[in-house]
C-alpha positions in Angstrom: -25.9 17.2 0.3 -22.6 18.3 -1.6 -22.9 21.7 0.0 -22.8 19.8 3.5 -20.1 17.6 2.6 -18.5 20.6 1.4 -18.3 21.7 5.0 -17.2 19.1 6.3 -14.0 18.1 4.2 -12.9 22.0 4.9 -13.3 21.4 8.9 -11.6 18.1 8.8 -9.3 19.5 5.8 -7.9 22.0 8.6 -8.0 19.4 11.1 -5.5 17.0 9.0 -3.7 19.6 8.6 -2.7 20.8 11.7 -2.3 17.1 12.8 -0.3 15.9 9.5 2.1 19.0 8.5 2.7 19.9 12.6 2.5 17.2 15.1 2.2 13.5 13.8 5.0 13.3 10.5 7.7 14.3 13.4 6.0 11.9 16.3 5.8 9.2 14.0 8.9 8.9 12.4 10.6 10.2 15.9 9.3 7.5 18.0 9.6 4.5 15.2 13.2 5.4 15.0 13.6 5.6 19.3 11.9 2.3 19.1 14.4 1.2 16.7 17.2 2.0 18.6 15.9 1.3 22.1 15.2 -1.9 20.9 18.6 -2.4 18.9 17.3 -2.8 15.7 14.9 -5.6 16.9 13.0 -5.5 13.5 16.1 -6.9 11.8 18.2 -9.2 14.4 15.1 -11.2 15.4 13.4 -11.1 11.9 14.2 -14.6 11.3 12.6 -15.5 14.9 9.3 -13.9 14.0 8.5 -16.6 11.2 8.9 -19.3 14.3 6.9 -17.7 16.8 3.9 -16.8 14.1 3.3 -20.9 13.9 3.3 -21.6 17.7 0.0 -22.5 19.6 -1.9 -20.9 22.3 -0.5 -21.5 25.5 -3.2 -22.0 28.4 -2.6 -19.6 31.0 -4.8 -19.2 34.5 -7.2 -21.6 32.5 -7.8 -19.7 29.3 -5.9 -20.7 26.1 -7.4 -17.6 23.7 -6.6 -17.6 20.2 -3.0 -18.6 18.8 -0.6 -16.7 16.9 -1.9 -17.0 13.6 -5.3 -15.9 14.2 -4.2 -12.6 16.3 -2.4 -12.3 12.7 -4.9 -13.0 10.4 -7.0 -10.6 12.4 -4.6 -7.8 12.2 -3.6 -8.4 8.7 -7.6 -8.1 8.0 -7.6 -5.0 9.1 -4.3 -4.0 7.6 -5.0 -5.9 4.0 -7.5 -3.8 2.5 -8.3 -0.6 1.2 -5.3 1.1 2.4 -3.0 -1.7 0.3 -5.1 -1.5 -3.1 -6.9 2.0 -3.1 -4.6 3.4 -0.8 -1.6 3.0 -2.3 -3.2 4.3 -5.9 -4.3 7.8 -4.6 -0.8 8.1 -2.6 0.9 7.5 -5.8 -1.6 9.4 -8.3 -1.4 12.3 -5.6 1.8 12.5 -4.0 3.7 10.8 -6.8 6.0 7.5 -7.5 7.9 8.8 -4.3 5.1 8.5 -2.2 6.2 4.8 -2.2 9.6 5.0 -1.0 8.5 7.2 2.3 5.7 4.0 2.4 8.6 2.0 3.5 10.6 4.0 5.5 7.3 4.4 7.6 7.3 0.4 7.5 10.6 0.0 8.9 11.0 1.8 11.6 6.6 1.4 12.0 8.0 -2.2 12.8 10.1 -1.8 15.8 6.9 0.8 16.7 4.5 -2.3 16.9 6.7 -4.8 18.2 6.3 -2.3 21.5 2.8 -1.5 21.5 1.7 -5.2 21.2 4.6 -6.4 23.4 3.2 -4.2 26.2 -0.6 -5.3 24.9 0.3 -8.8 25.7 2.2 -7.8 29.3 -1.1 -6.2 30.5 -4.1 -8.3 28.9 -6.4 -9.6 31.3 -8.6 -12.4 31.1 -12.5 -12.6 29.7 -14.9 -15.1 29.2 -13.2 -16.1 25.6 -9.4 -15.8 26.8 -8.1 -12.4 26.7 -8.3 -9.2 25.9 -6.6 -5.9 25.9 -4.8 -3.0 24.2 -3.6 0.7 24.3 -6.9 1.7 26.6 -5.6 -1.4 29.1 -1.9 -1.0 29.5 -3.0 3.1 29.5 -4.9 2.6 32.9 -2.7 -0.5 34.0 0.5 0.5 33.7 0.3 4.8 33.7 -2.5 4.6 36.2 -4.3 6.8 33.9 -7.9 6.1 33.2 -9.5 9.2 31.5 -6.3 8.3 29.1 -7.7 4.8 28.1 -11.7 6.4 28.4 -10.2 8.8 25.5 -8.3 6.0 23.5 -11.5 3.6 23.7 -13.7 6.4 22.4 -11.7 7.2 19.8 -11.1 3.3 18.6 -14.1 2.6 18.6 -15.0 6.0 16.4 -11.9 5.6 14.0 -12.1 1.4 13.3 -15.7 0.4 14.1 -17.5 3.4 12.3 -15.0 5.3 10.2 -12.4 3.1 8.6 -15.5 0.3 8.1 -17.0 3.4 6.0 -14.0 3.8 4.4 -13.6 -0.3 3.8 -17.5 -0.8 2.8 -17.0 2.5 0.1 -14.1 0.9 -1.5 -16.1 -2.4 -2.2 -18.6 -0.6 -3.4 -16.8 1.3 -5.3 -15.1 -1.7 -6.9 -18.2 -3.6 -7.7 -19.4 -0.7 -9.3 -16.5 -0.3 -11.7 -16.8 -4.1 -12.5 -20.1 -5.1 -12.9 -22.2 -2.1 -13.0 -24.0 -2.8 -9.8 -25.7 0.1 -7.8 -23.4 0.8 -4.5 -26.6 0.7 -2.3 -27.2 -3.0 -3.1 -23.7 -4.0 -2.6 -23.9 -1.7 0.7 -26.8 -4.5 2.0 -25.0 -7.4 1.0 -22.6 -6.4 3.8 -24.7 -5.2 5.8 -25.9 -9.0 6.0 -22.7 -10.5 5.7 -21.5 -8.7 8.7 -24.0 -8.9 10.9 -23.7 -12.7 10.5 -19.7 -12.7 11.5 -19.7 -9.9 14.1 -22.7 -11.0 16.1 -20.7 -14.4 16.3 -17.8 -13.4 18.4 -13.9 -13.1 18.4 -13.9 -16.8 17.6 -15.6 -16.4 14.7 -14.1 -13.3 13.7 -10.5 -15.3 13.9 -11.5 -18.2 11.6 -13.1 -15.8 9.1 -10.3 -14.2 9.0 -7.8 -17.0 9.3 -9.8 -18.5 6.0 -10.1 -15.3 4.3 -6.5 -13.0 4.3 -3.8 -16.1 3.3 -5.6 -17.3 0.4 -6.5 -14.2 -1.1 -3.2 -12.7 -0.3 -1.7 -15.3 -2.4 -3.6 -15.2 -5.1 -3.2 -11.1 -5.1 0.6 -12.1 -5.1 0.9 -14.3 -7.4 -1.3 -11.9 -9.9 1.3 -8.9 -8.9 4.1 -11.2 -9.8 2.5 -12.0 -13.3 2.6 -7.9 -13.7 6.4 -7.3 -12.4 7.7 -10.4 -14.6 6.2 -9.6 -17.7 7.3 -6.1 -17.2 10.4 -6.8 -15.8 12.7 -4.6 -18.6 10.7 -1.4 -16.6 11.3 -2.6 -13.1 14.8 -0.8 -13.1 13.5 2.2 -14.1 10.0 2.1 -11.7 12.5 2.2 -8.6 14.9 5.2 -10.1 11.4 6.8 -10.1 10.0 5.9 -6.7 13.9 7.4 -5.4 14.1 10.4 -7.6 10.7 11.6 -6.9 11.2 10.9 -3.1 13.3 13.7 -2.6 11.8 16.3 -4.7 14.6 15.3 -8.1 11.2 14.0 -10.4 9.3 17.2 -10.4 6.1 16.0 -12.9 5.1 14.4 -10.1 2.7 15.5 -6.8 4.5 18.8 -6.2 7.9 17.1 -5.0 9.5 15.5 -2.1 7.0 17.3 0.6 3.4 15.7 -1.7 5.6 12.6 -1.5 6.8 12.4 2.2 3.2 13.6 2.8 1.1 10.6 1.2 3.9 8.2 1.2 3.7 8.4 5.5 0.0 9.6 5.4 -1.3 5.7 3.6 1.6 4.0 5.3 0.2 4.1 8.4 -3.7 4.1 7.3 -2.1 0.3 5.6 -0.1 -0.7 8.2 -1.1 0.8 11.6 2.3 0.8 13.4 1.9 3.3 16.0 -2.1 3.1 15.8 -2.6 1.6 18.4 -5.3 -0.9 16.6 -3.5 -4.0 16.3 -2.1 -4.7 19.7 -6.4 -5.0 20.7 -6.2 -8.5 18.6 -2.5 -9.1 19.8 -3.5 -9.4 23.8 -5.9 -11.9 22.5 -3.3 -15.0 22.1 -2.8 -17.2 24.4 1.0 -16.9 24.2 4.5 -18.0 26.6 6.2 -14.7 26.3 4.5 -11.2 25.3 7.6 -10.3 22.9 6.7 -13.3 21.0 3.2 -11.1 19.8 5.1 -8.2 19.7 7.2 -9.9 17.3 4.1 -11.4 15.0 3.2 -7.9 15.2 6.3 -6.4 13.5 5.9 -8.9 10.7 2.5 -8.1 9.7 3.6 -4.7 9.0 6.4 -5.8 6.8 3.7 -8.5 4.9 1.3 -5.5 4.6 3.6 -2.6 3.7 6.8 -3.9 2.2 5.2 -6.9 0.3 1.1 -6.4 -0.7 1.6 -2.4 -0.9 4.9 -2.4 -3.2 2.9 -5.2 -5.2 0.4 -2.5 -5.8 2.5 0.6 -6.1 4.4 -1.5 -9.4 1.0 -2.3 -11.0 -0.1 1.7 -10.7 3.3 2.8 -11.5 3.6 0.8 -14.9 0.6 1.7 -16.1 1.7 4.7 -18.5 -1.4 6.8 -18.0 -1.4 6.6 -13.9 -0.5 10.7 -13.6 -3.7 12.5 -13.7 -6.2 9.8 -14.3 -9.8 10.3 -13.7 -10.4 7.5 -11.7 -9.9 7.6 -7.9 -8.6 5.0 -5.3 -9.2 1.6 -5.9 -10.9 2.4 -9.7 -7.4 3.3 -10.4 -5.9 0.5 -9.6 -8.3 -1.7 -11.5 -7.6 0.6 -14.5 -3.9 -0.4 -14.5 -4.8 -4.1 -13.8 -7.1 -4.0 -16.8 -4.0 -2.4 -18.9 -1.9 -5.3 -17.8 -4.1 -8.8 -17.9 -7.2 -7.2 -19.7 -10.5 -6.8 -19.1 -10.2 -9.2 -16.3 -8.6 -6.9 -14.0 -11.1 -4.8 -13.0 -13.4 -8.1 -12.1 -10.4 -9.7 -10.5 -9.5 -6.7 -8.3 -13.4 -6.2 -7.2 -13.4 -10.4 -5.6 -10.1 -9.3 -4.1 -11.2 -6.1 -2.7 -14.4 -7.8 -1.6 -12.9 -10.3 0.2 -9.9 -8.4 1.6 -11.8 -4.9 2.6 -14.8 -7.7 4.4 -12.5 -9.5 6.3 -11.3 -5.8 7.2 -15.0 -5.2 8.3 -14.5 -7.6 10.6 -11.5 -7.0 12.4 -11.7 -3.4 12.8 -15.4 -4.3 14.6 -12.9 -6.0 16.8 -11.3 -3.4 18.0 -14.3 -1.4 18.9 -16.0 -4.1 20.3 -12.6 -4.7 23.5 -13.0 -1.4 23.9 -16.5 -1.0 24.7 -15.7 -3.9 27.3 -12.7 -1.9 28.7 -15.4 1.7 29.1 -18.5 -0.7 30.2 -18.7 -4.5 29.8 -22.2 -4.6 29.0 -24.2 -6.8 26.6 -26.8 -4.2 25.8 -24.0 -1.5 24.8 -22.5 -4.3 22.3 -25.3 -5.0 20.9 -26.0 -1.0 20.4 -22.3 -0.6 19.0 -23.2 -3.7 16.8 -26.0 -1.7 14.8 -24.0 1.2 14.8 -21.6 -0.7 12.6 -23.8 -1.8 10.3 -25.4 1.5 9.7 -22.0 2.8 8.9 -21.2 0.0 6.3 -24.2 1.8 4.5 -23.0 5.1 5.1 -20.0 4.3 3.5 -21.1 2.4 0.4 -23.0 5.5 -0.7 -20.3 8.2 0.8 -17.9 10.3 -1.7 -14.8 9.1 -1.7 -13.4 12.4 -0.2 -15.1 12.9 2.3 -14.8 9.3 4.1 -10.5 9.8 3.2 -10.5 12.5 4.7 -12.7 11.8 8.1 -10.2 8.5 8.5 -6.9 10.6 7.8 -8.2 13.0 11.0 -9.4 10.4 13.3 -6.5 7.7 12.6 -4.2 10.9 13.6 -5.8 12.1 16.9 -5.7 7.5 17.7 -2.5 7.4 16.7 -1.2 10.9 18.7 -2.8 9.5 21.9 -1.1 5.7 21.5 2.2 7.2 20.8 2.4 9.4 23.7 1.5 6.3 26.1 4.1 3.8 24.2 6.8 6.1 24.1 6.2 6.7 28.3 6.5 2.8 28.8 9.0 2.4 25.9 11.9 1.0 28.7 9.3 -1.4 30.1 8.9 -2.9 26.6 12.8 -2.8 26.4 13.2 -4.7 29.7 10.7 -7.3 28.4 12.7 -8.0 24.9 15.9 -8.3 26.9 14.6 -11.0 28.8 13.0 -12.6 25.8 16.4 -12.6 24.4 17.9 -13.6 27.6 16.2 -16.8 27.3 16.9 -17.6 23.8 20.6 -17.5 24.4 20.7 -20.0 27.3 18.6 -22.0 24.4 15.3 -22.3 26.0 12.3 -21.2 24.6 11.5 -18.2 26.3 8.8 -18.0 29.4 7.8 -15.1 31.1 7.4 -14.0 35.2 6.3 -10.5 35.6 9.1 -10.6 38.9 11.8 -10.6 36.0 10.8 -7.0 34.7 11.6 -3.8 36.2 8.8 -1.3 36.3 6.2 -3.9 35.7 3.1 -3.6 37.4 -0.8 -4.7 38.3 0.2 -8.0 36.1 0.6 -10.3 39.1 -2.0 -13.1 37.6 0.3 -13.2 34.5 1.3 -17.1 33.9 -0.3 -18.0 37.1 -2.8 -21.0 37.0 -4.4 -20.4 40.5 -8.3 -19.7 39.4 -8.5 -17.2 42.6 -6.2 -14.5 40.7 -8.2 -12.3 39.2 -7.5 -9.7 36.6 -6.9 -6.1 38.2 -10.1 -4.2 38.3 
């Protein structure tokens, strides 16, 4: 078995590497800071707005109300709040060094002008389902480019990257955790979830959303208010923990990671595995709401990658970097970070970190099924396919509880690239459409109403006619 996993982490090594070094660092980064400026700096002027709009409810539109704002969040954050946040961050930082942290937030910046258009445009061509709406990058690929295969390819790859791979990747962090903790074999925590989720995703997107609206805040809180505990009784360090984080990010610390290019590297390579910006996953839960105006979900979207990046993901970064003996420990991913919790509250730590893995990495489980499970609708809506997509799944969340660490890294890393490559290229060719639909959004808000939206009112916009409209007859395009 370790000579076949062998194999395989050299084909994907040279797949992340062609991806990584040559083509996605420069699309990334290129398009969050077009987005930036196309959007004139939307991430900061409206930043205030976004905590408003995140409490509206769902609006009912052509007799479907779909989920509100704060469930299409808690479902995104999730997915977001997991393993990239705690394990993530650890092996960015124990690999690429302290700097890896600071290119984590540049990523996070400009990532959020990057998802205010992608689930801006998510919302402008959702369609409606039996349970409200639905839609995403496949949708607004065939919608709005009038390109099919493109969406066919997207789906696939979804469905590949969030419902198999990254739930491998979730499922062998919690098992990973466990283990550290309590000593409990991975295989019997792999059917605990197995159960678990098979009771949540066989329920629906409703039940998915209140699972997840139950789960994320509370635990995020508690997370936060532990990380605080750290920082404050540390708080002489602090200064110096960011003179690290900004020397080692342009190559001026060299004990660490091999420099600026390890940093950059990791730093932009866990960003977007923990936030998504540019993924293309979260706009899939953000045409879900039933909402007035679609840049009112494209700007809930931009928040959740400032809560997951800039707030849960620094919180970890601190914890790993004050532990003195975080450079070249043994311990990978998330059993690093419970290492370094156990150095600063005791023996706790690990214990606490494994509940709050748990419950963040499940909730994970469940919104990246999410994603998989629109897309099989938008390539066939057929019950007998979901149900075969739904065992899938679960067979994966096995896989990964007893999987290397490696190898399931690495398989995520490739697949989130060739997702996120396919997204980008779509977004940035229906970037202006996006741009048209902010400045009406903002258009609105000056004359002091609160914003409403008529698909007549935006240039370029297309095969969106039912949009607002109550009339029964009008059917989603086909």
């Amino acid at each position: 078995m370790n000579a076949v996993e062998d194999v395989l982490n050299d084909i994907i090594g040279f797949g992340n590497t062609i991806f990584w070094d040559y083509i996605l660092i420069y699309l990334l980064i290129g398009a969050g800071l077009y987005f930036t400026l196309g959007t004139k700096f939307v991430q900061f002027r409206l930043f205030g707005n976004m905590f408003k709009v995140i409490t509206e409810e769902a609006v009912e539109q052509s007799g479907r109300r779909g989920i509100n704002a704060f469930q299409a969040f808690s479902i995104t954050i999730a997915s977001r709040v997991g393993t990239g946040n705690l394990a993530g961050v650890a092996l960015a930082v124990a690999i690429g060094g302290p700097g890896a942290v600071f290119w984590m937030w540049m990523v996070a910046l400009v990532g959020m002008a990057t998802a205010f258009i992608e689930s801006t445009l998510a919302q402008a061509y959702k369609i409606p389902d039996k349970d409200g709406f639905r839609g995403g990058p496949a949708y607004y690929m065939q919608m709005a480019l009038g390109q099919r295969w493109m969406g066919v390819l997207f789906s696939i790859l979804i469905i590949i990257t969030f419902g198999l791979i990254f739930n491998s990747v979730q499922a062998n962090t919690i098992s990973q955790a466990v283990d550290q903790a309590f000593n409990i074999d991975p295989m019997w925590t792999g059917f605990v979830l197995v159960a678990l989720a098979g009771i949540v995703i066989f329920g629906g997107i409703k039940r998915i959303a209140t699972v997840a609206g139950a789960i994320v805040p509370f635990m995020a809180f508690i997370y936060i208010l532990v990380a605080l505990y750290v920082v404050i009784t540390n708080i002489t360090e602090v200064p110096a923990v960011f003179s690290l984080i900004f020397k080692d990010a342009f190559g001026l610390e060299q004990a660490f990671g091999g420099g600026a290019g390890a940093a950059i590297m990791y730093g932009i390579r866990r960003g977007l595995f923990s936030n998504e910006a540019g993924m293309g996953s979260a706009p899939n839960a953000a045409a879900t709401v039933g909402v007035s105006h679609p840049a009112k979900q494209g700007l809930v979207q931009s928040l959740a990658v400032f809560f997951d990046t800039i707030v849960i993901c620094s919180f970890t970064a601190f914890i790993v970097i004050l532990y003195d003996n975080f450079y070249g420990a043994s311990e990978d991913g998330i059993q690093l970070t419970q290492v370094a919790l156990d150095a600063h509250i005791g023996a706790f730590g690990s214990i606490f970190l494994a509940i709050i893995i748990f419950f963040f990495a499940f909730s994970s489980l469940v919104g990246n099924y999410y994603y998989g499970e629109t897309n099989i609708a938008f390539l066939k809506n057929n019950p007998i396919m979901l149900n075969i997509y739904r065992v899938i799944v679960l067979g994966m969340i096995m896989f990964g509880s007893l999987a290397s660490v490696q190898i399931v890294w690495n398989m995520a890393d490739l697949f989130m690239a060739l997702m996120a490559v396919v997204n980008l290229i779509a977004i940035l060719l229906l970037g202006r459409v996006a741009f048209r639909i902010l400045q009406d959004y903002v258009d609105q808000k000056k004359e002091g109403i609160d914003p409403q939206f008529h698909y007549s009112r935006i240039k370029g916009l297309k095969n969106v006619e039912w949009w607002g409209m109550q009339d029964e007859k009008n059917q989603p395009p086909k």
